[in-house]
C-alpha positions as CSV (number, residue, x, y, z in Angstrom):
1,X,45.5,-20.2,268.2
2,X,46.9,-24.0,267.1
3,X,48.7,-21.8,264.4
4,X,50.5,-19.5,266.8
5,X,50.9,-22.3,269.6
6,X,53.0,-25.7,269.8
7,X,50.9,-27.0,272.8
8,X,53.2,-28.1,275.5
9,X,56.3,-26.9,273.0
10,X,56.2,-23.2,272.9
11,X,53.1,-22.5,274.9
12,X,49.8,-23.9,276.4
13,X,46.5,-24.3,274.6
14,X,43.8,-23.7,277.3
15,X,40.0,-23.7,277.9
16,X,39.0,-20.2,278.8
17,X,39.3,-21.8,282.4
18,X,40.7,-19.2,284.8
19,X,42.1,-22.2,287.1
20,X,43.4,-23.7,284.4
21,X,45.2,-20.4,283.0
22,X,46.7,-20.2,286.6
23,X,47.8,-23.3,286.8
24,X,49.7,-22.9,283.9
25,X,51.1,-20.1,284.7
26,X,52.3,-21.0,288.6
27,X,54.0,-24.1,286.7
28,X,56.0,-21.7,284.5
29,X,56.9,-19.4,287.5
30,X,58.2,-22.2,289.5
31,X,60.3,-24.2,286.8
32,X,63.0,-22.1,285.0
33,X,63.9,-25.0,283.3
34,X,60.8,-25.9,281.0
35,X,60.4,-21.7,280.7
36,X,63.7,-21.9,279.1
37,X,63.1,-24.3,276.9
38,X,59.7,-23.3,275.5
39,X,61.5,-19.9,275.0
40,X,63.5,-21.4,273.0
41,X,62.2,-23.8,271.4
42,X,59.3,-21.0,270.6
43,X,62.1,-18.6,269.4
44,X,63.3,-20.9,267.0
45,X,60.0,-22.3,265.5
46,X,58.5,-18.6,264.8
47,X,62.1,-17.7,263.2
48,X,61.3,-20.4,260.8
49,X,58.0,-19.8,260.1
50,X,57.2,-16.3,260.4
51,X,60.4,-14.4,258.4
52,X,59.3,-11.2,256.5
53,X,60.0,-13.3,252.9
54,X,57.3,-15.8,254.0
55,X,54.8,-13.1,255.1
56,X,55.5,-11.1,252.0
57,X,54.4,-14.8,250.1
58,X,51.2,-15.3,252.0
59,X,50.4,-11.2,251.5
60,X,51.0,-11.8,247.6
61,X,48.9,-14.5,247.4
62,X,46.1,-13.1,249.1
63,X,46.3,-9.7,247.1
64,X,46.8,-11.8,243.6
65,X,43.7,-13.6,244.7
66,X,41.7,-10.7,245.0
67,X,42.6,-8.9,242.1
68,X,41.5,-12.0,240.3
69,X,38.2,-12.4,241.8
């Protein structure tokens, strides 16, 4: 998940802990300000690193590499 999540930027990388998940989650419900921010801050990150051109790439390359192999 480290590839999809910015701990403590645009998410929260958690133990499989249901306590933990809730406490995440009852800190996000009770502070529209950090919500905010990781929204944005998440919106922004993925724009830049997810656009269709760069998926296309990383599809490419993985398709070139199995045609040669």
């Amino acid at each position: 998940m480290e590839e999809f999540v910015i701990n403590e930027k645009t998410g929260y990388l958690v133990n499989f802990s249901s306590q933990e998940i809730a406490n995440k989650i009852i800190m996000l419900m009770q502070n529209n300000k950090l919500r905010d921010e990781m929204g944005k801050f998440g919106r922004k990150w993925t724009e830049g690193k997810w656009t269709w051109g760069k998926s296309i790439g990383v599809l490419e390359e993985i398709l070139i590499n199995l045609v040669r192999h």
